[in-house]
C-alpha positions in Angstrom: -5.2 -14.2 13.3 -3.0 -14.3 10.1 -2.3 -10.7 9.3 -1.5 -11.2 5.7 -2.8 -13.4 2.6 1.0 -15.4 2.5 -0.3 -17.4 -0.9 0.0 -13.9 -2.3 3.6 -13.7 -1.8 4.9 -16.3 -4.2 3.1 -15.1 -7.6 3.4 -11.3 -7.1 4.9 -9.4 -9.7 5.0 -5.8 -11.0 2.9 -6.5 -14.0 -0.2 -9.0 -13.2 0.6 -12.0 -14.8 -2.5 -13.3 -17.7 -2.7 -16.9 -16.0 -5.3 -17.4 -13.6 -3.8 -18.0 -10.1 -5.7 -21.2 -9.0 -5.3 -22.0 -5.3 -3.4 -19.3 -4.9 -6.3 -17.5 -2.6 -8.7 -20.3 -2.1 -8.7 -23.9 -2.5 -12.1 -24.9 -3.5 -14.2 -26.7 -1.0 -11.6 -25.6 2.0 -11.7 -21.5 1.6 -9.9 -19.3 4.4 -11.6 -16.4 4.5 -9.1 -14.1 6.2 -9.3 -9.9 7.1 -6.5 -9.7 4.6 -7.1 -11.4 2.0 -5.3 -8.8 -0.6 -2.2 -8.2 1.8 0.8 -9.8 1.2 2.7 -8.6 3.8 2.3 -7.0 7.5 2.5 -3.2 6.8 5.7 -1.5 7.7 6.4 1.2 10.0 7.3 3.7 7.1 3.1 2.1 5.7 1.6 3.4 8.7 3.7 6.6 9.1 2.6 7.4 5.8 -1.1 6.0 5.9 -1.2 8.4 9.3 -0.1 11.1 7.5 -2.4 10.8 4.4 -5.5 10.4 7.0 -4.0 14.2 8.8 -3.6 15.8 5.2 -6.9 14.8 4.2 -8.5 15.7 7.7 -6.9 19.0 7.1 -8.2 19.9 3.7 -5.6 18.4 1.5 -7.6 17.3 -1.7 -5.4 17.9 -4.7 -2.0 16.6 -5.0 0.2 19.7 -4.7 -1.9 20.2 -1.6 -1.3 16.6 -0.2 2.0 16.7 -0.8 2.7 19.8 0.9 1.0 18.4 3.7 2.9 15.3 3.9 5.9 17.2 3.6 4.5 20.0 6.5 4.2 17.0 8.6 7.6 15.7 8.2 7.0 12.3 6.3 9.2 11.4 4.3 9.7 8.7 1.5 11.5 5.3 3.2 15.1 6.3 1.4 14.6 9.6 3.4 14.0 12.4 0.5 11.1 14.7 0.6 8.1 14.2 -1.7 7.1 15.9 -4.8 4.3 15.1 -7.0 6.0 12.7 -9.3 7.8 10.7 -6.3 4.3 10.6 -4.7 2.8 9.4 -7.5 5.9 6.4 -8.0 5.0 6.2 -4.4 1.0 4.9 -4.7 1.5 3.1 -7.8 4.6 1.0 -5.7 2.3 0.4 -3.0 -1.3 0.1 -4.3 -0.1 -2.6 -6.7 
């Protein structure tokens, strides 16, 4: 099974762009419906560390920001360059990978 959406790959950018994107997802008439559709990549260890470690701080009460980020920080997780997180680099953080 293809674990990521590869057509994705070639017209990701940080801001989206205003053309449409056609058969970039689907060709008409021949669609590929994948599990991934919206991945363009196989997650990283350092994805699932942290995607682990947002499932324990929730578990564990975490619910505003401060809270998850002491939690993530209780746990040991730390960002992929190897600092500790705050609020702000959190925030820099989701916005990098929920683009």
């Amino acid at each position: 099974m293809q674990q990521y959406n590869e057509s994705l790959i070639s017209w990701k950018q940080h801001k989206p762009s205003k053309d449409a994107g056609i058969n970039n997802i689907q060709i008409p008439g021949q669609p590929q419906l994948m599990v991934w559709q919206n991945r363009d990549h196989e997650p990283t260890n350092y994805e699932l560390s942290l995607t682990e470690n947002l499932i324990a701080a929730f578990s564990s009460g975490a619910e505003t920001l401060p809270e998850v980020v002491n939690a993530l920080n209780d746990q040991g997780m730390l960002l992929e360059d190897g600092s500790v997180f705050t609020t702000e680099s959190f925030e820099r953080e989701m916005a990098r990978l929920g683009y």
